[in-house]
N, C-alpha and C positions, 0 to 999 in steps of 0.2 A: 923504663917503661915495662910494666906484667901488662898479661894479656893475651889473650889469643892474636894472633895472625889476622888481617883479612882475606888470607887463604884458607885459614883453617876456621873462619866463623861462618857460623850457618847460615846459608844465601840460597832465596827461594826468587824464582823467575818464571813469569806468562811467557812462553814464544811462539809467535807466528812465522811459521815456513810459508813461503811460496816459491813456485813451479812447477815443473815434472814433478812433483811430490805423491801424489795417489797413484793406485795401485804398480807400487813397485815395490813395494815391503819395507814401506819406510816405517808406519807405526812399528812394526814387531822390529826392525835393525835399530831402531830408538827404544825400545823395552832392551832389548840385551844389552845394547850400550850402557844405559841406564842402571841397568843393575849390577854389571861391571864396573861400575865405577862408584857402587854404593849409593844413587840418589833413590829416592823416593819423589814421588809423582806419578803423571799420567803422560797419555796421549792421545789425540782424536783426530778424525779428519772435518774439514768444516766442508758445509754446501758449498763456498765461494773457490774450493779447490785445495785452501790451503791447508795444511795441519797445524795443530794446537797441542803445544805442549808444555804442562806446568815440572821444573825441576828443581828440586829441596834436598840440601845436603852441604858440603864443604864448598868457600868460594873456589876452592882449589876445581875440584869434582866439578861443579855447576859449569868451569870455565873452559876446562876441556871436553863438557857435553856441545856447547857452545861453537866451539870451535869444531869439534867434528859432524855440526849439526849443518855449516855452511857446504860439506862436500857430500853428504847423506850417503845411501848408500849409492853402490854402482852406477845402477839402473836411474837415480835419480838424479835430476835436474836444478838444483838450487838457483833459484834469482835472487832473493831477498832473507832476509832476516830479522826480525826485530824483537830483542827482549827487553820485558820492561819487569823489574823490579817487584816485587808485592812481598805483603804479611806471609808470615808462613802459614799455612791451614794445618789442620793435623792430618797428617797424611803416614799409609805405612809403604811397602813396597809398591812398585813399581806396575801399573796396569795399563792396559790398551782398554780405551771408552769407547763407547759407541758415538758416533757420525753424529754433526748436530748440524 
């Protein structure tokens, strides 16, 4: 079997945080993670509390955004999670979006 990994093929993902999530520095501790770890994407906070974040790069990368997106940072709260899968958009680094 040739081929890449499914750790090493490129995997783009929507995820919806809720909790504590707002104002505690979750967008900007989700930018440094992010670019620490080489993905490309965003992040935003939504009106219903939650944050939104799309992340694009290795399934490796995207898996441990993932997993350190369940404890946030400090200050935050995590109750839920859910990422779902999508196309890749063309995307370059890593930005904080504005509030929708």
């Amino acid at each position: 079997m040739t081929g890449a990994s499914s750790k090493d093929r490129l995997r783009t993902v929507q995820v919806r945080i809720e909790g504590n999530v707002q104002g505690v520095g979750f967008r900007n501790w989700t930018q440094r993670m992010a670019r620490q770890l080489g993905l490309a994407g965003w992040v935003r906070n939504r009106r219903d509390g939650s944050v939104e974040v799309v992340f694009s790069g290795s399934g490796a990368a995207v898996g441990d955004a993932l997993v350190r997106c369940k404890m946030g940072p400090r200050s935050a709260k995590v109750t839920s999670i859910a990422a779902t899968d999508i196309d890749p958009p063309a995307l370059s680094g890593f930005k904080v979006l504005p509030g929708v």
